[in-house]
N, CA, C and O atoms as a Maestro MAE file, in Angstrom:
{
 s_m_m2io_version
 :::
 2.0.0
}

f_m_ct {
 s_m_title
 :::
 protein
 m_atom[340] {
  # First column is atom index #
  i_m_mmod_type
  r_m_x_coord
  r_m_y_coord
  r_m_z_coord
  i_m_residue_number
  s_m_chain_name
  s_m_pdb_residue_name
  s_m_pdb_atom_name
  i_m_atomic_number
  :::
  1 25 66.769 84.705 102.081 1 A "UNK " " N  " 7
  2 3 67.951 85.100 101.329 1 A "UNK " " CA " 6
  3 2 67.677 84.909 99.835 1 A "UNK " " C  " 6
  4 15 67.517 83.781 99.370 1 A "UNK " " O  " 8
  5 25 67.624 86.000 99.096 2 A "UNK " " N  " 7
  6 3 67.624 85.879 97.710 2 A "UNK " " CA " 6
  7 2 68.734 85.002 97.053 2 A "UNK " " C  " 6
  8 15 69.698 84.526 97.652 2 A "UNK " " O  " 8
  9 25 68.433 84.856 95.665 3 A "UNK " " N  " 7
  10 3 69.348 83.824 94.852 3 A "UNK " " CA " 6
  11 2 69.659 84.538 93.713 3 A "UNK " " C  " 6
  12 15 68.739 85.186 93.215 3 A "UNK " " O  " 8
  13 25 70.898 84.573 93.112 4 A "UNK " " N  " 7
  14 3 71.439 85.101 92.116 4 A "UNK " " CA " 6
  15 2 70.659 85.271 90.976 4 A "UNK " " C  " 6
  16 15 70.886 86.028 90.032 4 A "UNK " " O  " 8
  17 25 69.668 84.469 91.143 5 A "UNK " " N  " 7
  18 3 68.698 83.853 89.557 5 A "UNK " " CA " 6
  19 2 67.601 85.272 90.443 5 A "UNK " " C  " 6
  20 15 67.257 86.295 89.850 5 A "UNK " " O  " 8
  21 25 67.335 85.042 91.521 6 A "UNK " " N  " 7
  22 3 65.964 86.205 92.056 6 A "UNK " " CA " 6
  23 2 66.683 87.554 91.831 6 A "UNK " " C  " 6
  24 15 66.081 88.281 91.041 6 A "UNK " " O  " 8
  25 25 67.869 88.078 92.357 7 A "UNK " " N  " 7
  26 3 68.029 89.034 92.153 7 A "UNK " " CA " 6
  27 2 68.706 89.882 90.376 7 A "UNK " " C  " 6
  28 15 68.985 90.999 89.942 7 A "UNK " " O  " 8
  29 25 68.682 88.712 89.995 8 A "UNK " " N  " 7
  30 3 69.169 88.954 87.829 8 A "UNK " " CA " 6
  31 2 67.481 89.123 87.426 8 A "UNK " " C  " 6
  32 15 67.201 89.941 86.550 8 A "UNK " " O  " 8
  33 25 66.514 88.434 88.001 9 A "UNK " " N  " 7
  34 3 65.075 88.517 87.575 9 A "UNK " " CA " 6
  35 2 64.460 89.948 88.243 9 A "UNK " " C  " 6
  36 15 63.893 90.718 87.467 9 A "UNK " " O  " 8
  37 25 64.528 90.176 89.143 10 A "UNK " " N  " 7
  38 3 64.460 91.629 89.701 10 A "UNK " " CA " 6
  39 2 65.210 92.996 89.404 10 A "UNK " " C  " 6
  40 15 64.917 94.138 89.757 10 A "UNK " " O  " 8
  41 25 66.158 92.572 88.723 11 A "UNK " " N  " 7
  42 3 67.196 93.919 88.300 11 A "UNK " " CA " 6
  43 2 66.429 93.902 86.771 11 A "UNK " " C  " 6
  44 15 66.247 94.986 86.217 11 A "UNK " " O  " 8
  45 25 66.111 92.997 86.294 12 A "UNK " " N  " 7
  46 3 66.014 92.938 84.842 12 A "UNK " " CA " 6
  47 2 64.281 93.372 84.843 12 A "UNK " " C  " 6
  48 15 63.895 93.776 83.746 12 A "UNK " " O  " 8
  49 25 63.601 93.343 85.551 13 A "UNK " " N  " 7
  50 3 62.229 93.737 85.928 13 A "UNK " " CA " 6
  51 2 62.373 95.286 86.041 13 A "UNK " " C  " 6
  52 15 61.675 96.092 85.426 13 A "UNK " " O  " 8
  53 25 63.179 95.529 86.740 14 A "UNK " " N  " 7
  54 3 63.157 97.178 87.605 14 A "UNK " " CA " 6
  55 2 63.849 97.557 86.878 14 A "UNK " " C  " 6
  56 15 63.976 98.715 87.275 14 A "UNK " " O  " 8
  57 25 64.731 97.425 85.653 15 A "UNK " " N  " 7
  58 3 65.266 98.633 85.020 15 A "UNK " " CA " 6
  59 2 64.601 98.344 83.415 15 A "UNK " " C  " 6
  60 15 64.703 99.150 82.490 15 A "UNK " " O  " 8
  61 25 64.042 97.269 83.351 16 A "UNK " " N  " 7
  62 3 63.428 97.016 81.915 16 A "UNK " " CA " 6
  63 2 64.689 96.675 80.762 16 A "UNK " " C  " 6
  64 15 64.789 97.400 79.772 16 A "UNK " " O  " 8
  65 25 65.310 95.918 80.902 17 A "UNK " " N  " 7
  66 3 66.595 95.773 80.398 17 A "UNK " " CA " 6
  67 2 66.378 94.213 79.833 17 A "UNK " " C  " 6
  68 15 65.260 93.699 79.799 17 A "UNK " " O  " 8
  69 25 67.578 93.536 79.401 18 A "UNK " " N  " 7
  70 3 67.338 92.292 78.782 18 A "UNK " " CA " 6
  71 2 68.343 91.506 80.064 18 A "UNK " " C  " 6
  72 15 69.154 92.146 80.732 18 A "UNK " " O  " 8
  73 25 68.179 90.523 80.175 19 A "UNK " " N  " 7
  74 3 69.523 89.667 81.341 19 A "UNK " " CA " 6
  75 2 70.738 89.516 80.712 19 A "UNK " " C  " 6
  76 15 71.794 89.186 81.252 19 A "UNK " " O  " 8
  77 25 70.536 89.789 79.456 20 A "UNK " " N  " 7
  78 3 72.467 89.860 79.127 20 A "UNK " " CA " 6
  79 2 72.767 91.882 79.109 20 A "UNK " " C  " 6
  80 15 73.874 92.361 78.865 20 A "UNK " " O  " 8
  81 25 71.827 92.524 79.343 21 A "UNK " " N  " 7
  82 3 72.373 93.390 79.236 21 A "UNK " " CA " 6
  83 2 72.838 93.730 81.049 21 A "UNK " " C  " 6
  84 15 73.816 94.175 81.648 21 A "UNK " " O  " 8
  85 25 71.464 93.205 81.391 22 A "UNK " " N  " 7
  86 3 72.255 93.012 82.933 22 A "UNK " " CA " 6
  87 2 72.712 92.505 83.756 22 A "UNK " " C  " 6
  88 15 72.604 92.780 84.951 22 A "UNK " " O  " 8
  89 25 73.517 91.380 83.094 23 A "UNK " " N  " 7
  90 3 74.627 90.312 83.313 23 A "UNK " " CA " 6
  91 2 75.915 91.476 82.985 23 A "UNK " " C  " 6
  92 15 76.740 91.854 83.817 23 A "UNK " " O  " 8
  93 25 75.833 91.892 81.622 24 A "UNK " " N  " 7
  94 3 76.888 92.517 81.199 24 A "UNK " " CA " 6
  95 2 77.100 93.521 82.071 24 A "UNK " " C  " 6
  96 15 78.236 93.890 82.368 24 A "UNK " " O  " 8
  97 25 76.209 93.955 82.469 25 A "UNK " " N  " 7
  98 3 76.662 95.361 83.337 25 A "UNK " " CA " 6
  99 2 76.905 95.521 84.717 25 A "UNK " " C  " 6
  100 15 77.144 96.595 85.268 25 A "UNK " " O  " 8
  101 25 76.788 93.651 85.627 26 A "UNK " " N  " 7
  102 3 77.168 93.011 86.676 26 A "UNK " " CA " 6
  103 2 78.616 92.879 86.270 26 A "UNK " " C  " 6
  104 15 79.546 93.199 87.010 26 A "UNK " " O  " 8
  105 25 78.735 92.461 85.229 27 A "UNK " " N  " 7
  106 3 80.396 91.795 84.874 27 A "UNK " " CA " 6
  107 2 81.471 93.072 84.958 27 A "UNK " " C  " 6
  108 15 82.631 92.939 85.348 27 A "UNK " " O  " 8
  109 25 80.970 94.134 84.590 28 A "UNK " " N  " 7
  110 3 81.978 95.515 84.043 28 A "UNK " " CA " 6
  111 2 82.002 96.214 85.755 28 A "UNK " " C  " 6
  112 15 82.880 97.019 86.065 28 A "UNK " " O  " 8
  113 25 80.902 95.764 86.773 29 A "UNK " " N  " 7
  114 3 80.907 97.163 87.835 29 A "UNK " " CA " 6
  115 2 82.004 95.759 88.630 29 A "UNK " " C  " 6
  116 15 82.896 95.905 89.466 29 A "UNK " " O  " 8
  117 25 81.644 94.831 88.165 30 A "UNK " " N  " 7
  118 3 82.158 93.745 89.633 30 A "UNK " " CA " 6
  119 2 83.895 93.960 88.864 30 A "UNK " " C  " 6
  120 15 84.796 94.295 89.632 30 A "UNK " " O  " 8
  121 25 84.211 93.750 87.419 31 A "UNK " " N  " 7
  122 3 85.898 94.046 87.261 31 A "UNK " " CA " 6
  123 2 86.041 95.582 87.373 31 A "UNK " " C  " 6
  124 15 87.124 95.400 87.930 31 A "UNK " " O  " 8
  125 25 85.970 96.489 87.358 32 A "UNK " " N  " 7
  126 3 85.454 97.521 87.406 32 A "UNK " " CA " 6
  127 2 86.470 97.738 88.940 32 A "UNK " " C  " 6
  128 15 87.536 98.352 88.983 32 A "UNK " " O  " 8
  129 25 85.909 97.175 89.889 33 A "UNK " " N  " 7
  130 3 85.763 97.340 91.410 33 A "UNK " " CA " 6
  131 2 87.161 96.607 91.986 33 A "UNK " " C  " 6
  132 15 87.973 96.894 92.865 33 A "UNK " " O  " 8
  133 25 86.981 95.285 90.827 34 A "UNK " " N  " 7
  134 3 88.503 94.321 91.282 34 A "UNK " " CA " 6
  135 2 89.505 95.444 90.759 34 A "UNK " " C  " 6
  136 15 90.467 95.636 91.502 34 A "UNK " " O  " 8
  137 25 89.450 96.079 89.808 35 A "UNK " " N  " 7
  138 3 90.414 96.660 89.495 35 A "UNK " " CA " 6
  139 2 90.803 97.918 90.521 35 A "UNK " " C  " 6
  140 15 91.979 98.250 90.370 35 A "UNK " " O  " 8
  141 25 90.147 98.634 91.447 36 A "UNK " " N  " 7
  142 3 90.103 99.414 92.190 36 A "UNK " " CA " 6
  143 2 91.099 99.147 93.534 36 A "UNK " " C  " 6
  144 15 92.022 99.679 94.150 36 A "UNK " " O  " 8
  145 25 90.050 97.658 93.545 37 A "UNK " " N  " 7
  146 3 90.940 97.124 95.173 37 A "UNK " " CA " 6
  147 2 92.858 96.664 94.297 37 A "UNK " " C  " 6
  148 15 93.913 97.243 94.557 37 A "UNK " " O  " 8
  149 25 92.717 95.855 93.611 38 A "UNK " " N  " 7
  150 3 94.447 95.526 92.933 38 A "UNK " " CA " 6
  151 2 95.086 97.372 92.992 38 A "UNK " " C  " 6
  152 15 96.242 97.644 93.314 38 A "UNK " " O  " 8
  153 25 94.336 98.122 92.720 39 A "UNK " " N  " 7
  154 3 95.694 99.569 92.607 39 A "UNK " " CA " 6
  155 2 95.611 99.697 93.855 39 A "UNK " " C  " 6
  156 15 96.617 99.228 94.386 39 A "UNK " " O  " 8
  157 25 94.719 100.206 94.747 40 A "UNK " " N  " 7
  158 3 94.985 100.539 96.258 40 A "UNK " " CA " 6
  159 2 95.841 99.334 96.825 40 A "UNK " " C  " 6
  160 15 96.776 99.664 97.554 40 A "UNK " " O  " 8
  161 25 95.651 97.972 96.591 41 A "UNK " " N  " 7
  162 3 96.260 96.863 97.563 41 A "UNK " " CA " 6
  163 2 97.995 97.698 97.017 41 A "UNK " " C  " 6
  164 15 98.877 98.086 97.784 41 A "UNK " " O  " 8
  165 25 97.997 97.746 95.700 42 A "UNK " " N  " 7
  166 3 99.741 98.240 95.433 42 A "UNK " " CA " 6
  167 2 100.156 99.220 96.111 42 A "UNK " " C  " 6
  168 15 101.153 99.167 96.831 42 A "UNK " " O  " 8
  169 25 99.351 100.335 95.938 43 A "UNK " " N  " 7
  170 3 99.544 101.405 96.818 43 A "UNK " " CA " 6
  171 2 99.824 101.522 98.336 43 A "UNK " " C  " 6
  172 15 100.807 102.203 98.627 43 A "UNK " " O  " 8
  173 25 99.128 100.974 99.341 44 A "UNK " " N  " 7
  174 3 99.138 99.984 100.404 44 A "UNK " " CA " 6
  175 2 100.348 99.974 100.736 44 A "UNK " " C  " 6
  176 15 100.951 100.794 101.427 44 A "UNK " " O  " 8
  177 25 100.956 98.437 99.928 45 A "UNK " " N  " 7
  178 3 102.268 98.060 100.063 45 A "UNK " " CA " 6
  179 2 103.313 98.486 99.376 45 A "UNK " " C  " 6
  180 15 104.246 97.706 99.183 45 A "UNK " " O  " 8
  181 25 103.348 99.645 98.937 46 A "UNK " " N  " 7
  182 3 104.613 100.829 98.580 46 A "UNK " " CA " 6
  183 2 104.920 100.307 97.417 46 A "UNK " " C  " 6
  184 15 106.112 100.310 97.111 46 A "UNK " " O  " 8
  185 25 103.502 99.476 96.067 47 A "UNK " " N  " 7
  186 3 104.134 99.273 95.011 47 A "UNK " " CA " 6
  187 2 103.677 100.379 94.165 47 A "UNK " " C  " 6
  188 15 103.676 100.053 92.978 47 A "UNK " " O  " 8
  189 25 103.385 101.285 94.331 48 A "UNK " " N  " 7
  190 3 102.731 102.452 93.808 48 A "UNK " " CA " 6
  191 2 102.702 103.455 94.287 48 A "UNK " " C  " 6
  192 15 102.629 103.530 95.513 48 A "UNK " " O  " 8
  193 25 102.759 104.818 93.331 49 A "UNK " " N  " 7
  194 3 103.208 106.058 94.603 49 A "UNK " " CA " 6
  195 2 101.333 106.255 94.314 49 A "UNK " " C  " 6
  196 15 100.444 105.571 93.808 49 A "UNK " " O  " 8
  197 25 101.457 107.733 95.037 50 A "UNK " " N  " 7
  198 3 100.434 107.932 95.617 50 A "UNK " " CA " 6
  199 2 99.633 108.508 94.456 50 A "UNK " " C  " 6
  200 15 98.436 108.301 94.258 50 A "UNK " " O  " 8
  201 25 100.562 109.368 93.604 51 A "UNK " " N  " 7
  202 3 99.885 110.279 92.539 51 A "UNK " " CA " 6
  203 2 99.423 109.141 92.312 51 A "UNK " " C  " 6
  204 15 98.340 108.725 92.724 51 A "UNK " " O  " 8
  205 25 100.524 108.311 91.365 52 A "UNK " " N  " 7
  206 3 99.258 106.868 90.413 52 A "UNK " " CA " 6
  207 2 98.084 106.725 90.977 52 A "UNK " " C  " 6
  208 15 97.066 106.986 90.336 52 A "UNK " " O  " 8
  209 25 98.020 106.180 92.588 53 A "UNK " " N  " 7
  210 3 97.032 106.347 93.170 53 A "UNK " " CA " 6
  211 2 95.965 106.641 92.417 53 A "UNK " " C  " 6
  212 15 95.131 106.067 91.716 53 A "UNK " " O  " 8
  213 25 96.278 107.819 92.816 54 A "UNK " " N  " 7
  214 3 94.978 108.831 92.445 54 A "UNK " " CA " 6
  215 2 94.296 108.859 91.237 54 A "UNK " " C  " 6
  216 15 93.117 108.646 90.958 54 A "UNK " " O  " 8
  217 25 95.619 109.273 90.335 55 A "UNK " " N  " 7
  218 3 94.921 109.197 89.118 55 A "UNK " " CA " 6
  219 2 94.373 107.827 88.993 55 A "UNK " " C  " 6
  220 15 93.253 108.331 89.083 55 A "UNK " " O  " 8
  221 25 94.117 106.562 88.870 56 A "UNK " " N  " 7
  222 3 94.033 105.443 88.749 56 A "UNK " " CA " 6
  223 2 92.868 105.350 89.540 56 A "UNK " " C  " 6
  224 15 92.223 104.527 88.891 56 A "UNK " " O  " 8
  225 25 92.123 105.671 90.583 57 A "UNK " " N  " 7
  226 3 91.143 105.078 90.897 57 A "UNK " " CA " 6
  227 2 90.580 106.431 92.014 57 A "UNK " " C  " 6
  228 15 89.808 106.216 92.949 57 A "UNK " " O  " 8
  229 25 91.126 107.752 91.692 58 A "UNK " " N  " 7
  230 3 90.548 109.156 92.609 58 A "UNK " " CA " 6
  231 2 90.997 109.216 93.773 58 A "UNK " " C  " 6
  232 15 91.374 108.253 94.440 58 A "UNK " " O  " 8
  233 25 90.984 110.912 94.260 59 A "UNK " " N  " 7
  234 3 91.842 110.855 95.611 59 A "UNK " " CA " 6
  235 2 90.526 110.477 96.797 59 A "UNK " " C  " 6
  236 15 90.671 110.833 97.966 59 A "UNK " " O  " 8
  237 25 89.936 110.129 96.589 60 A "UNK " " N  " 7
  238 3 88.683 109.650 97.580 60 A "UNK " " CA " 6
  239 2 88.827 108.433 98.264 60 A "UNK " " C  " 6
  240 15 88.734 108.160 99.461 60 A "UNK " " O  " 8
  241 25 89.057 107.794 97.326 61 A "UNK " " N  " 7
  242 3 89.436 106.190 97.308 61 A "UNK " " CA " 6
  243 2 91.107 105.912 98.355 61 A "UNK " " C  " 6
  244 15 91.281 105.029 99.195 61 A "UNK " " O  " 8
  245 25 91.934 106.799 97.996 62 A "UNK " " N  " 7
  246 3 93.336 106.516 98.330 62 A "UNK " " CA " 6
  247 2 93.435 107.025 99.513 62 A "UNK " " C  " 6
  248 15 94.297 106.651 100.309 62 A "UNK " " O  " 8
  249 25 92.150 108.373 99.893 63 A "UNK " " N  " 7
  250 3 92.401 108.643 101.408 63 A "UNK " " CA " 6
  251 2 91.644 107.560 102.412 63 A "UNK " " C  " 6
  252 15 92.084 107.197 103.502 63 A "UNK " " O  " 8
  253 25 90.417 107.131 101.801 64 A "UNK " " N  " 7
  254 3 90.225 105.908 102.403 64 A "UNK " " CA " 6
  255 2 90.842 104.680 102.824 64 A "UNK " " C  " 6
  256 15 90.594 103.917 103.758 64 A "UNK " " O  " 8
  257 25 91.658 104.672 101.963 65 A "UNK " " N  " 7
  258 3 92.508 103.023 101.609 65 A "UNK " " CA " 6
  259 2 93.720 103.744 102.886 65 A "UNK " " C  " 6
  260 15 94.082 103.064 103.846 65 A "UNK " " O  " 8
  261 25 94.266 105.345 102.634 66 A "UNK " " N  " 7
  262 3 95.057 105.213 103.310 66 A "UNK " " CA " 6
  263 2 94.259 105.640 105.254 66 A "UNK " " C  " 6
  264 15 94.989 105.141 106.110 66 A "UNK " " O  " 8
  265 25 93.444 106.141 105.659 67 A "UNK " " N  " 7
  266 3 92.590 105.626 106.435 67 A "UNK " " CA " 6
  267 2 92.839 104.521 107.387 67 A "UNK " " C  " 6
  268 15 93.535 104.200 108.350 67 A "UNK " " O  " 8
  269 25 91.806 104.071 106.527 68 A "UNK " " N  " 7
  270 3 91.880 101.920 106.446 68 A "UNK " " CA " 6
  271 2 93.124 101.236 106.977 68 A "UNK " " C  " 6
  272 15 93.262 100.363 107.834 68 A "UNK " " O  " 8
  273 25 94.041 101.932 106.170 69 A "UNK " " N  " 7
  274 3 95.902 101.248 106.781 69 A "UNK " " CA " 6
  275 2 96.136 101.904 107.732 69 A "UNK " " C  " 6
  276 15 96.715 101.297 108.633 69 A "UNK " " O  " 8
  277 25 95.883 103.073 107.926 70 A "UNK " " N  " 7
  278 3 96.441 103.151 109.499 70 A "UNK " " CA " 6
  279 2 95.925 102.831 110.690 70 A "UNK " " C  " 6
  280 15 96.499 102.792 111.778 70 A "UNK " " O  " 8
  281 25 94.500 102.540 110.352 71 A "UNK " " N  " 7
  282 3 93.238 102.699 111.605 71 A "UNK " " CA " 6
  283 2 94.532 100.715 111.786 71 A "UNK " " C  " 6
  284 15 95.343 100.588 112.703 71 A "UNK " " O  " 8
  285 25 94.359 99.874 110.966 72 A "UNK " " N  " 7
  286 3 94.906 98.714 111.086 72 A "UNK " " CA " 6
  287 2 96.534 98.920 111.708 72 A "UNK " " C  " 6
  288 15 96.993 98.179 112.577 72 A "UNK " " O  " 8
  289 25 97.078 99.736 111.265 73 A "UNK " " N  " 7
  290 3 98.528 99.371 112.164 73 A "UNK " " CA " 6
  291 2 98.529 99.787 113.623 73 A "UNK " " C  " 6
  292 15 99.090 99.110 114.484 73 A "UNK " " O  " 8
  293 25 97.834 101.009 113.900 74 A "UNK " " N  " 7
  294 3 97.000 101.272 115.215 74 A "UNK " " CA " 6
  295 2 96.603 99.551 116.180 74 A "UNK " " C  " 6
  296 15 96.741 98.778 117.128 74 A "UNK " " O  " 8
  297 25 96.186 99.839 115.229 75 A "UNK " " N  " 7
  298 3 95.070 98.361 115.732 75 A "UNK " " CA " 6
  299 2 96.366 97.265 116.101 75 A "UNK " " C  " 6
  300 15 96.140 96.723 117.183 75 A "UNK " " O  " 8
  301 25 97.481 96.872 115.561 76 A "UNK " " N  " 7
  302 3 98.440 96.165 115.194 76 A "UNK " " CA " 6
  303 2 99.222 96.003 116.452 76 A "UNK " " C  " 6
  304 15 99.664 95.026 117.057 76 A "UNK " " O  " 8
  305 25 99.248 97.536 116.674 77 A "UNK " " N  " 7
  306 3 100.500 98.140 117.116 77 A "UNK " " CA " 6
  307 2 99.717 97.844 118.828 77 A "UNK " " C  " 6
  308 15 100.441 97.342 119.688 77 A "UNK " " O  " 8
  309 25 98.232 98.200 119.184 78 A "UNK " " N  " 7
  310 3 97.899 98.049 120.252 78 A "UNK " " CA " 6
  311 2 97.803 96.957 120.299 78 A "UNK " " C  " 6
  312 15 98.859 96.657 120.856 78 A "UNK " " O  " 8
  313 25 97.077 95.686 120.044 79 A "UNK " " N  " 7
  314 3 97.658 94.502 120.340 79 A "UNK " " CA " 6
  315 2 98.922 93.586 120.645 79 A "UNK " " C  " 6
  316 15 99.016 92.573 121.338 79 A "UNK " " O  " 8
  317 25 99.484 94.000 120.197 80 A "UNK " " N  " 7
  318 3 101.371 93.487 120.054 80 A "UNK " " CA " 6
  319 2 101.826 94.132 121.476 80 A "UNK " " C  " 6
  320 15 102.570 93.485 122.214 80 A "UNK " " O  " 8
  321 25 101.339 95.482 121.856 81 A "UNK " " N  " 7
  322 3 101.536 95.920 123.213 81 A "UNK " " CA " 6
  323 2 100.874 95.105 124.877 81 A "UNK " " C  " 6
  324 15 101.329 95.162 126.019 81 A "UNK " " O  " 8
  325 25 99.417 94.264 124.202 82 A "UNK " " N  " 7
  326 3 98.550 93.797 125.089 82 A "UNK " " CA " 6
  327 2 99.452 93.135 126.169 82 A "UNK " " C  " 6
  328 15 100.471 92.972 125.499 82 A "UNK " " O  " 8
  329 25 99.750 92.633 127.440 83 A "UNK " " N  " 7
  330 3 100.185 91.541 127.797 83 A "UNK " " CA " 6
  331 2 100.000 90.757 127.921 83 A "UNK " " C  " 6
  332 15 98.888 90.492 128.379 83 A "UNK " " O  " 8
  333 25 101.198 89.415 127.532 84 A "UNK " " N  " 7
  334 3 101.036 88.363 127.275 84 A "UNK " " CA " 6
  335 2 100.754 87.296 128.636 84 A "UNK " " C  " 6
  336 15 101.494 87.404 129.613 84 A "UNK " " O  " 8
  337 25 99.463 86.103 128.627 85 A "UNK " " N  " 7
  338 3 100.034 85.339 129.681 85 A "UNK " " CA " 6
  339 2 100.719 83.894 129.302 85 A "UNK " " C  " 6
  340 15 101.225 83.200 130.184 85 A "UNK " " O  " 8
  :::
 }
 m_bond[339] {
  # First column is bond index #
  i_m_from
  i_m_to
  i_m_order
  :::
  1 1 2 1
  2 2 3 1
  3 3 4 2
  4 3 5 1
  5 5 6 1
  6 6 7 1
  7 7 8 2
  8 7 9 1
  9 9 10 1
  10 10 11 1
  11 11 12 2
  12 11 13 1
  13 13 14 1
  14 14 15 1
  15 15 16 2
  16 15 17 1
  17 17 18 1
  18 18 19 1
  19 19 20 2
  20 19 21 1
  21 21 22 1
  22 22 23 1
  23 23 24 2
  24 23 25 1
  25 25 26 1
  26 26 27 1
  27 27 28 2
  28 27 29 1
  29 29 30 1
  30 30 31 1
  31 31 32 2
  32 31 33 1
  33 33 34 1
  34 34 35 1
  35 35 36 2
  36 35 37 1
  37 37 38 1
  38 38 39 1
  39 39 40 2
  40 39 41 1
  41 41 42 1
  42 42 43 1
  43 43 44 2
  44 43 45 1
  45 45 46 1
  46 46 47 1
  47 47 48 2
  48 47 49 1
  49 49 50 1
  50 50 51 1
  51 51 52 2
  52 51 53 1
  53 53 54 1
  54 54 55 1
  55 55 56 2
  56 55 57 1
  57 57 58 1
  58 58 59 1
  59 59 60 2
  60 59 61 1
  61 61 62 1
  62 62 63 1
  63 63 64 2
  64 63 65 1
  65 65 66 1
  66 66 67 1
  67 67 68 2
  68 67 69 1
  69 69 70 1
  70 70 71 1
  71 71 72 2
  72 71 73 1
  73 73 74 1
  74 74 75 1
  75 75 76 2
  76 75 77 1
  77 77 78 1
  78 78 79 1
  79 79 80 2
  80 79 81 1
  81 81 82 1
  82 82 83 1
  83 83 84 2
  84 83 85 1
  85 85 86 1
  86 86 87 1
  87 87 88 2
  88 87 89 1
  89 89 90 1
  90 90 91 1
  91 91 92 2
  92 91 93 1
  93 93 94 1
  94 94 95 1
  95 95 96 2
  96 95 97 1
  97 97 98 1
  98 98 99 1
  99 99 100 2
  100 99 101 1
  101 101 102 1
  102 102 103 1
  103 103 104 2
  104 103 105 1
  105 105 106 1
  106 106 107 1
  107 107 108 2
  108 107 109 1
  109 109 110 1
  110 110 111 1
  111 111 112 2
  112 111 113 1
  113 113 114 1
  114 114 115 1
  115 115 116 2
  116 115 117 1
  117 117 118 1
  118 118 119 1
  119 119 120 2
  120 119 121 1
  121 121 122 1
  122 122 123 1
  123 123 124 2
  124 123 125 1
  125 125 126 1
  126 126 127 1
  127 127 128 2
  128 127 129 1
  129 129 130 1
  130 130 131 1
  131 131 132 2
  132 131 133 1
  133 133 134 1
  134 134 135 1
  135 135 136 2
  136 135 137 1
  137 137 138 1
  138 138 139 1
  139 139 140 2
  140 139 141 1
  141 141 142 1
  142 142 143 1
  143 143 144 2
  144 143 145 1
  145 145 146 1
  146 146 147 1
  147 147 148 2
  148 147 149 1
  149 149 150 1
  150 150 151 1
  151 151 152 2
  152 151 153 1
  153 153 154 1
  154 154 155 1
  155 155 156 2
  156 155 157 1
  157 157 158 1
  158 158 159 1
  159 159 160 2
  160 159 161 1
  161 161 162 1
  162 162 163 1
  163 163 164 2
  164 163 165 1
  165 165 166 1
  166 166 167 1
  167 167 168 2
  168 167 169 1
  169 169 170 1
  170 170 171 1
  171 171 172 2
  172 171 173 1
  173 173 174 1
  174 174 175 1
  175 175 176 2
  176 175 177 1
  177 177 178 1
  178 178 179 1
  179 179 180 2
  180 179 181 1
  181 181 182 1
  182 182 183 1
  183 183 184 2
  184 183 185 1
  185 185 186 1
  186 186 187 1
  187 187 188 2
  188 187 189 1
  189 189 190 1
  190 190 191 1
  191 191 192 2
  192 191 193 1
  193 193 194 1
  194 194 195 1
  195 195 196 2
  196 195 197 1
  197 197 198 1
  198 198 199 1
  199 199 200 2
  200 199 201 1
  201 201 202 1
  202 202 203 1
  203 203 204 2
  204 203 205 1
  205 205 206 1
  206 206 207 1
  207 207 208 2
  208 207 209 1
  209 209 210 1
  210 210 211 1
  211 211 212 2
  212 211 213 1
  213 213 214 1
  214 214 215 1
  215 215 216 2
  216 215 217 1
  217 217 218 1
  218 218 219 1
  219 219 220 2
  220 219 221 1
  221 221 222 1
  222 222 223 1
  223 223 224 2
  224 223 225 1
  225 225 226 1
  226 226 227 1
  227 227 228 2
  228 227 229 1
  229 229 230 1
  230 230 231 1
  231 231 232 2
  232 231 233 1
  233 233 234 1
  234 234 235 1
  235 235 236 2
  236 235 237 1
  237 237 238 1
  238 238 239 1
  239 239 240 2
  240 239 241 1
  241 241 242 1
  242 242 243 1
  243 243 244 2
  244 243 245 1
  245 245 246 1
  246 246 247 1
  247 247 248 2
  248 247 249 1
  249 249 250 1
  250 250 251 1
  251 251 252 2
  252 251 253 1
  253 253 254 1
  254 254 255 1
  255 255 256 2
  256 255 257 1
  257 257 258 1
  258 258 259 1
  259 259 260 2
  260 259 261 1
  261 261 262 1
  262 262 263 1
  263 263 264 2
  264 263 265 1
  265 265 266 1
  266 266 267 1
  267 267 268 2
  268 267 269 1
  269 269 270 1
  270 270 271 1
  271 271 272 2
  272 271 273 1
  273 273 274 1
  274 274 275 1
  275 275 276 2
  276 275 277 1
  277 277 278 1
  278 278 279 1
  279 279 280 2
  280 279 281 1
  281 281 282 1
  282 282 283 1
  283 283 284 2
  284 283 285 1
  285 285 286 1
  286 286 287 1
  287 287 288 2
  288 287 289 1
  289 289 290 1
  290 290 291 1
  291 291 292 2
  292 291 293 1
  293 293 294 1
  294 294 295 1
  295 295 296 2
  296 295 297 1
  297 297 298 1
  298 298 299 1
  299 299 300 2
  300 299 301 1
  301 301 302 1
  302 302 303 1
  303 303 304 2
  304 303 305 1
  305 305 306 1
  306 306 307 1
  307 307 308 2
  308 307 309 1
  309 309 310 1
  310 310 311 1
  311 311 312 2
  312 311 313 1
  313 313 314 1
  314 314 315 1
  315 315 316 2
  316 315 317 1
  317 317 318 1
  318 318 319 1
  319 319 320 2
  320 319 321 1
  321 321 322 1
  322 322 323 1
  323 323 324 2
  324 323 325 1
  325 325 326 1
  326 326 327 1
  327 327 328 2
  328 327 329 1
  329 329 330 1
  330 330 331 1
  331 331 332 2
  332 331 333 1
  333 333 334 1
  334 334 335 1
  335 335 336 2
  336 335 337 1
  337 337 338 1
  338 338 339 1
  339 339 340 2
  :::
 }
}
């Protein structure tokens, strides 16, 4: 299993870059990404309509996310049916 220090020494090898430039550019894809999952989680739970959605993070993302939520209430909905002993 690699280590954060092996894989910052290997990114910074293979793209020829400096480690703060590819620290910096770990920091922007990783908030970048948090910011992706926070609009879909709103969206999700009906704090966001769908357009925002979209515009906010593409309709790719929102058919996935919406996907994702139903494959789970499916999932929800057949368990809760299972019988109980």
């Amino acid at each position: 299993m690699s280590t954060t220090a092996e894989y910052l020494a290997e990114l910074t090898r293979d793209n020829q870059r400096s480690e703060s430039d590819v620290l910096a550019h770990a920091i922007e894809t990783g908030l970048r990404q948090l910011w992706r999952e926070k609009i879909l989680e709103q969206y999700v739970r009906g704090q966001m309509t769908r357009d925002a959605a979209i515009e906010a993070v593409g309709l790719d993302l929102v058919e996935t996310a919406e996907r994702q939520s139903l494959a789970m209430r499916e999932d929800l909905a057949w368990a809760n049916q299972a019988p109980r002993s």
